[in-house]
C-alpha positions in Angstrom: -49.2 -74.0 -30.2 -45.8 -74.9 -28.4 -43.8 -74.4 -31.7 -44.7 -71.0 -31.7 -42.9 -70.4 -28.1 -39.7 -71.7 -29.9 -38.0 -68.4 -31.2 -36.1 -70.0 -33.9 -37.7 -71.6 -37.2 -39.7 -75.1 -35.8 -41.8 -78.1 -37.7 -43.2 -81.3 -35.9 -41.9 -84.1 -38.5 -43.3 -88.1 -38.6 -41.2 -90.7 -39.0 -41.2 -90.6 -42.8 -40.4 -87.0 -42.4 -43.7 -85.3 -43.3 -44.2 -82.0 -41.7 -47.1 -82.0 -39.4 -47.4 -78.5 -37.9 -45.1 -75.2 -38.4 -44.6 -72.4 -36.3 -44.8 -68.7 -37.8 -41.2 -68.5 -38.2 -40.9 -71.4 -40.2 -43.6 -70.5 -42.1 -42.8 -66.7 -42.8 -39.0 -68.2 -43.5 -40.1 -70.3 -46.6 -42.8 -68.1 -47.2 -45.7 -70.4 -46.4 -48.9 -68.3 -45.5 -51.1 -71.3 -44.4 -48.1 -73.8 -43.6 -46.2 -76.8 -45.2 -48.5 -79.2 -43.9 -47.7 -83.1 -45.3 -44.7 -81.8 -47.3 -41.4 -84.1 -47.1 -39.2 -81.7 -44.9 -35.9 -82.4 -47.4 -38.1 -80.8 -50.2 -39.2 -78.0 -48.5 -34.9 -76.9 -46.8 -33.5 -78.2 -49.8 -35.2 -79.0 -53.0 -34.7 -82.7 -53.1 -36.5 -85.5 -53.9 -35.0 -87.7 -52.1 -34.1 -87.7 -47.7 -30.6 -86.1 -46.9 -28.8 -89.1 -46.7 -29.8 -90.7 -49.6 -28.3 -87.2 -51.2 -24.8 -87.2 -49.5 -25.8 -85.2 -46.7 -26.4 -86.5 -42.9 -29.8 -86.3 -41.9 -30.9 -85.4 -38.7 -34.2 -87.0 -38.4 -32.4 -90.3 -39.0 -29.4 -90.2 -36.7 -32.3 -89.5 -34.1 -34.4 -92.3 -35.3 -31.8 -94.5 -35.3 -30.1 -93.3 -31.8 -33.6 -92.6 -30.0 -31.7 -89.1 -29.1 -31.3 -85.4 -29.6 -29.1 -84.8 -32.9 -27.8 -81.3 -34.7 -26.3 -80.9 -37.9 -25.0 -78.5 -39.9 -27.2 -78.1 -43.4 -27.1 -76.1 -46.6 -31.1 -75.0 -46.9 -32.8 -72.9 -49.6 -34.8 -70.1 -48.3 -36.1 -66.8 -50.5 -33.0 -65.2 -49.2 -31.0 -68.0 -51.1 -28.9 -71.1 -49.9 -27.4 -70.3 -46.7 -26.2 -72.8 -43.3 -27.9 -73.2 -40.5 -27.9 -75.9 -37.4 -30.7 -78.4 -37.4 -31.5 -79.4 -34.6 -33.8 -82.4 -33.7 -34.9 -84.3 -31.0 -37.2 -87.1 -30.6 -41.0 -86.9 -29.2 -41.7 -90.7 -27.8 -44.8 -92.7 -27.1 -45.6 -93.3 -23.2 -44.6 -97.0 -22.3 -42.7 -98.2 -25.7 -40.2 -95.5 -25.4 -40.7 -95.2 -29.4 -40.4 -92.1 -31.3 -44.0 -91.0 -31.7 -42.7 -87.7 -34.2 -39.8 -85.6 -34.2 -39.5 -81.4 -33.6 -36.9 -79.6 -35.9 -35.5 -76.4 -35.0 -33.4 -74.3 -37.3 -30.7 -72.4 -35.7 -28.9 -69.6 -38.2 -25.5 -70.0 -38.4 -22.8 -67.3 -39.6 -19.7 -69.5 -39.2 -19.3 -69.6 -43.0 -20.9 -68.5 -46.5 -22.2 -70.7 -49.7 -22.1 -67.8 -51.5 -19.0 -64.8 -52.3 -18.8 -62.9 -49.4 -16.6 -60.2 -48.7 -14.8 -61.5 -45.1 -14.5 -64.8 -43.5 -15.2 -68.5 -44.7 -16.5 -69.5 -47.5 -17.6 -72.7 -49.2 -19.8 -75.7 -49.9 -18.1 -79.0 -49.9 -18.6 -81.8 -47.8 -15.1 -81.2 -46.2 -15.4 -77.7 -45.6 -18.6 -78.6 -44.1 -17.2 -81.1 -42.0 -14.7 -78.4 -40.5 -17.8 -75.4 -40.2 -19.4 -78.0 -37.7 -16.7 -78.3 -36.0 -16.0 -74.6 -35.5 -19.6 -74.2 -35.2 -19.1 -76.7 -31.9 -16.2 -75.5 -30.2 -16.4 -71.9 -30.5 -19.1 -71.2 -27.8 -16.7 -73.1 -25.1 -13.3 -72.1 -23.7 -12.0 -75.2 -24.8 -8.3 -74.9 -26.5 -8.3 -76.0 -29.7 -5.8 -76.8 -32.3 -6.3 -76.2 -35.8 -4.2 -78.5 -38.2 -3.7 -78.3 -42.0 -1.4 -77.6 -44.8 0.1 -74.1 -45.4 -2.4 -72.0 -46.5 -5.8 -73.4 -45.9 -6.8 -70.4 -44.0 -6.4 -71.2 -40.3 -6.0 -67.8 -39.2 -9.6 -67.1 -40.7 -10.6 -70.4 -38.9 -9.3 -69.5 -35.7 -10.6 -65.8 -36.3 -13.9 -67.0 -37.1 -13.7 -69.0 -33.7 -12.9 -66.4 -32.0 -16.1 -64.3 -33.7 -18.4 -67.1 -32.4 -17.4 -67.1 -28.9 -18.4 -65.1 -25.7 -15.6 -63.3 -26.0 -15.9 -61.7 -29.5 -15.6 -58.0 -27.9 -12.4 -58.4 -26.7 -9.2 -58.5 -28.3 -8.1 -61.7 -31.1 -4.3 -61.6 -31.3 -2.4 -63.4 -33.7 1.4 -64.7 -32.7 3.4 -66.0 -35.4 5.6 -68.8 -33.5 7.9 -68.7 -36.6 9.3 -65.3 -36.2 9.6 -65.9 -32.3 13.5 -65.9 -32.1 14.6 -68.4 -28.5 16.1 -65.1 -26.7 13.0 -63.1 -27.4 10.2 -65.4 -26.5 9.6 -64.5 -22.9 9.8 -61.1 -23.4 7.4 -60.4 -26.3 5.2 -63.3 -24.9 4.9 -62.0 -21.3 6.7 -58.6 -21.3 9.1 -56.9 -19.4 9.9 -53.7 -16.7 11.8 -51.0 -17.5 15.3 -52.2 -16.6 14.9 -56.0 -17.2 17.7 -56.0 -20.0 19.9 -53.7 -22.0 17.7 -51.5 -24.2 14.5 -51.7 -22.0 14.1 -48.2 -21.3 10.5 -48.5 -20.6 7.3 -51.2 -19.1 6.6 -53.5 -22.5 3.2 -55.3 -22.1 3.5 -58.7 -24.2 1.4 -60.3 -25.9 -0.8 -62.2 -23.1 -1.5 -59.2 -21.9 -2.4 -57.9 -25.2 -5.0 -60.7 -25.7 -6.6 -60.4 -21.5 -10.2 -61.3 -21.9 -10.2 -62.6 -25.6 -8.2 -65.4 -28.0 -4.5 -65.9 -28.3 -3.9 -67.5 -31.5 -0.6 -69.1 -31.4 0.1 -70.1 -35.1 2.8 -72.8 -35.8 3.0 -73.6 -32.4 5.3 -76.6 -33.2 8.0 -74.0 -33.7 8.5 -72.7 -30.0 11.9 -73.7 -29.1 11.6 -76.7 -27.1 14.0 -74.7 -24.2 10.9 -72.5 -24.2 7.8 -74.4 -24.0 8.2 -75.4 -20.4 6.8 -71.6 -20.0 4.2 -72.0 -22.3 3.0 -75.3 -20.6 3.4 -73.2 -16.8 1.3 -70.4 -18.3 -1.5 -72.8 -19.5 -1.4 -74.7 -16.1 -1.3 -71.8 -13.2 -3.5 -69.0 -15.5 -0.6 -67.1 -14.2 3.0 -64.8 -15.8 5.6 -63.2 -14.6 7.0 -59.9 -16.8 10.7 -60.1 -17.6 12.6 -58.7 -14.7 9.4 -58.4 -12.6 9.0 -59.8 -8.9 5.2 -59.8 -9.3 2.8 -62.4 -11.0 -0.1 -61.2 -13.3 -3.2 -63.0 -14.1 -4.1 -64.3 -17.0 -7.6 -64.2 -19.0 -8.0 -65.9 -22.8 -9.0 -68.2 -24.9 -5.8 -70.5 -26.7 -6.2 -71.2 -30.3 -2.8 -73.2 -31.8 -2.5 -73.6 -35.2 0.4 -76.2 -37.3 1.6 -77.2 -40.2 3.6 -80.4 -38.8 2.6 -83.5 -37.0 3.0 -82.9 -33.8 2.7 -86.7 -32.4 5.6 -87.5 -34.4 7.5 -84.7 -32.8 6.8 -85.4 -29.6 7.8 -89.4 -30.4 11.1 -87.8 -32.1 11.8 -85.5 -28.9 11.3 -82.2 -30.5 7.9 -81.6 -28.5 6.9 -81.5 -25.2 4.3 -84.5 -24.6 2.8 -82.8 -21.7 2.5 -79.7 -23.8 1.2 -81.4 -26.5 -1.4 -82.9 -24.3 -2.3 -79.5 -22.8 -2.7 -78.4 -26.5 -4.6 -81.4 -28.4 -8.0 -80.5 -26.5 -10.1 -80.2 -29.4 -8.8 -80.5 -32.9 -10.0 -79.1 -36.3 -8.3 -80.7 -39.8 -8.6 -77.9 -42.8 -9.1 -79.7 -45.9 -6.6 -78.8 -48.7 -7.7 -77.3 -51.5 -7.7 -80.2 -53.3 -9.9 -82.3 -51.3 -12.5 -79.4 -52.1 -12.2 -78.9 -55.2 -15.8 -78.2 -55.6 -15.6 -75.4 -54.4 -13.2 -74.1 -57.0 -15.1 -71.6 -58.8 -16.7 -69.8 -55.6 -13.3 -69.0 -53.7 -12.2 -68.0 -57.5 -15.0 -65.6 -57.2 -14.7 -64.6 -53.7 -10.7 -63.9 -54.0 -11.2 -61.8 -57.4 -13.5 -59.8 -55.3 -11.5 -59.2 -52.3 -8.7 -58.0 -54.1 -10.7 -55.7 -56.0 -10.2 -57.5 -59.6 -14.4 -57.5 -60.4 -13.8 -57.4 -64.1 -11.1 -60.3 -64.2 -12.7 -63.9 -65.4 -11.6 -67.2 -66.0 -12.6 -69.2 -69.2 -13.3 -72.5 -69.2 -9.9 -74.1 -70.3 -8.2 -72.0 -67.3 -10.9 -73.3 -65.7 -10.2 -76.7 -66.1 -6.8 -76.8 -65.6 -7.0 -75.1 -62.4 -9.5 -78.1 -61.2 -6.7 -80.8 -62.3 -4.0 -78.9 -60.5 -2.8 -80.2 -56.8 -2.2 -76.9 -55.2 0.2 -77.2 -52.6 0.3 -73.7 -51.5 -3.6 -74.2 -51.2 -5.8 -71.2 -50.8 -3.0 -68.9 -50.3 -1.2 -70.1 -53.8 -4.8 -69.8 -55.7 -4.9 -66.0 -54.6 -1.0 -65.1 -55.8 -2.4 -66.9 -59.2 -5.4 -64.7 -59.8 -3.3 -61.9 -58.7 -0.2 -62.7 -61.4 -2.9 -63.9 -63.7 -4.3 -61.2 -63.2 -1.6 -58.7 -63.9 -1.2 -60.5 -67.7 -4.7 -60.5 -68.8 -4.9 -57.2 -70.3 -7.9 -57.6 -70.9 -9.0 -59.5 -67.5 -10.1 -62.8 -69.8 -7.8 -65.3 -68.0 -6.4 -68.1 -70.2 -4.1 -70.6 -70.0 -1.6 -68.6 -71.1 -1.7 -66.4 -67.9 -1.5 -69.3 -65.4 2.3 -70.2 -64.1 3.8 -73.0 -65.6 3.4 -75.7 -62.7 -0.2 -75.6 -63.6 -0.2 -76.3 -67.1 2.7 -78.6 -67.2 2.2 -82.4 -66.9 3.5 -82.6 -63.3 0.7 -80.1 -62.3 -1.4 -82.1 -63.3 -3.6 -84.9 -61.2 -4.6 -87.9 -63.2 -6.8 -90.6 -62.3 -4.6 -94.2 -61.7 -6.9 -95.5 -64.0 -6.5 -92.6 -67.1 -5.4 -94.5 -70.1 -3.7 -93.0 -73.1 -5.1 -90.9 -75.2 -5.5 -92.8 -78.2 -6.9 -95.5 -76.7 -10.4 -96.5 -77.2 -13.1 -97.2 -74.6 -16.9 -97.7 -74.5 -19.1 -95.3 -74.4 -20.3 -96.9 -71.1 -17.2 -96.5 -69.9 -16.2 -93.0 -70.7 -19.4 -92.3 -69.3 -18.5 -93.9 -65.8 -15.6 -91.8 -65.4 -16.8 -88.3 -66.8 -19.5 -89.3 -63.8 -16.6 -90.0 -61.6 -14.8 -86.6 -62.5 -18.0 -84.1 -62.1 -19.2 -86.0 -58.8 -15.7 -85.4 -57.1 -16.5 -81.4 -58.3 -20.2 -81.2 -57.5 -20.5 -83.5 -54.0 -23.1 -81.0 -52.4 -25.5 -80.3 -54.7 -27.2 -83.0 -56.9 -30.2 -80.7 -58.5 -27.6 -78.1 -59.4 -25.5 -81.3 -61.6 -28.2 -82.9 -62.6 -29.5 -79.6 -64.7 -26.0 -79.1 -65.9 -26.1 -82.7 -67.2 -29.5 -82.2 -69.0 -31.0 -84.9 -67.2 -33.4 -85.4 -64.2 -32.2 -86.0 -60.9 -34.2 -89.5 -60.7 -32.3 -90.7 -63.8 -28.7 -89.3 -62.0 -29.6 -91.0 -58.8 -30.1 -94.3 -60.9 -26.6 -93.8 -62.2 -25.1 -92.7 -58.9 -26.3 -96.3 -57.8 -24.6 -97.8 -61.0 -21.5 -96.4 -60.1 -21.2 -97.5 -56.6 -22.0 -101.1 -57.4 -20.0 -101.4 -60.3 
């Protein structure tokens, strides 16, 4: 069968997404002996009852119906060894003459950008946005292609732009990190390109810099917006001729690596105001990545809670449900970086490592930590049962965007009955 020459996981799919043949791997993967012959492929990856799209996710087999081409995706899918990504790829089979899809082959491709699950390095997460950024690391990272990772303070784009760097071709070789912040005007060039021995008072001896440092793998530039603009005329020669010249040195040196840029700012508005080079900016903007802020994931709350507790080594520390809760209201503008220097205080006052209210800081209990909806009435104010039940829905679908089985049992209902409400709430 020409699914078993495919190396990764393969099905032949209908058009109403009914698996027709399997190779071995896909069988052995979901731990079919005979093969998943006429099941719904969306049951089989991911439990539901219903096609991807019709459960929040993207589904490939309808992007290629509807485009007539070759699609991939990023998916969460349930195996023995437990929810983990993968890339789906799919790509349509089509009748002689009509030039209509006839069926469709799926390939599964496994994917270690990122984990669903606490893991003890790299990214972790389940949301719709943080999925929408693993794609797009998943995309870039096999290219050369510069990219430029944007996002608030502390939403981990060093661990994006390391993870990057772990996908490419050039994962052997070395990633280094340059913090543009700490890059003072006079010293720049010098710690950027080196220097000879007798370039400047004090160099006693050949410095490599930091290009240098990074020949053959990533230089990860982060908050480039804060090179001085005096000095990014060399930054935009470097990128432009693959080519340096040391402080005090007569000789050019070639340059090898792969740029990552990383900022904080808007750099179209600097460039606008003066304060960045356009050209630069344009040599820089290749391929963008937006980090979400916490808060537009907070469904994924509780895992990085988990995951951080365990990285710093704090296994017997917990969180109750009232901490808990407050935490999900709470608009984090320090992000990821400021929910780890909570557990770790929080951690310091728990004696007993039960973390309450009591041993969160004060911005996150007080009323201005909060986030409340526009449309949150006071408290003695009575509503319908209807309508207290259209906005609890509101609240736990915002928390739980990515799994719909999962809610559904924590609701004590089935998931036909939440899909019937999910459509009540969009058309009311």
């Amino acid at each position: 069968m020409i699914l078993d020459a495919l190396p990764h996981p393969a099905i032949a799919l209908s058009t109403d997404y009914r698996i027709l043949a399997a190779n071995r791997a896909y069988r052995d993967l979901y731990s079919f002996a005979a093969g998943p012959i006429q099941k719904r492929c969306f049951e089989v990856s991911h439990g539901y009852s219903v096609p991807c799209d019709r459960a929040g996710e993207s589904c490939p087999l309808k992007d290629s119906l509807d485009s007539g081409e070759n699609t991939q995706v990023l998916h969460i899918h349930h195996s023995p060894r437990g929810e983990e990504y993968v890339n789906v790829e799919m790509w349509p089979v089509k009748e002689p003459g009509t030039g209509q899809p006839r069926y469709f082959i799926e390939q599964i491709h496994p994917s270690s950008a990122g984990s669903t699950h606490s893991a003890p390095n790299g990214l972790v997460g389940r949301s719709s946005k943080f999925k929408e950024m693993l794609e797009l690391i998943e995309r870039c990272a096999p290219s050369t292609a510069t990219v430029m990772l944007l996002g608030e303070s502390g939403t981990g784009k060093e661990l994006a732009a390391q993870t990057i760097h772990r996908l490419s071709n050039r994962n052997n070789q070395p990633f280094v990190p340059v913090e543009c912040t700490g890059l003072p005007q006079s010293l720049f060039e010098s710690e950027l390109f080196g220097y000879v021995k007798g370039a400047f008072t004090g160099a006693n001896t050949d410095k490599p810099g930091l290009v240098a440092a990074a020949q053959g793998g990533t230089l990860f530039l982060d908050e480039v917006a804060d090179i001085p603009l005096s000095e990014q005329v060399k930054l935009l020669r470097l990128l432009e001729t693959k080519r340096y010249r040391p402080v005090g040195s007569s000789d050019q040196q070639e340059a090898d690596f792969r740029l990552i840029c990383a900022t904080n700012k808007d750099l179209n508005a600097m460039v606008k105001e003066g304060l960045f080079r356009e050209d630069l900016y344009y040599r820089l903007n290749v391929f963008d990545i937006q980090l979400p802020a916490l808060r537009e994931r907070r469904g994924d709350l509780e895992l990085l809670i988990d995951t951080l507790t365990k990285r710093l080594g704090l296994t017997r520390v917990s969180f109750n449900a009232e901490a808990l809760a407050c935490l999900k209201h709470y608009t984090f503008p320090g992000n990821i970086r400021e929910l780890r220097n909570i557990i770790e205080r929080a951690s310091l006052l728990a004696t007993d490592g039960r973390v309450g209210l009591r041993h969160l800081p004060r911005q996150c209990t007080s009323e201005t930590g909060l986030t409340r909806d526009s449309n949150e009435t006071d408290n003695a104010t009575v509503m319908t049962l209807q309508e207290a039940e259209r906005r609890y829905l509101k609240q736990v679908i915002s928390a739980h965007q990515d799994d719909r089985k999962q809610l559904a049992k924590k609701l004590g209902i089935s998931e036909r009955v939440l899909y019937r409400k999910l459509a009540e709430l969009r058309s009311s």
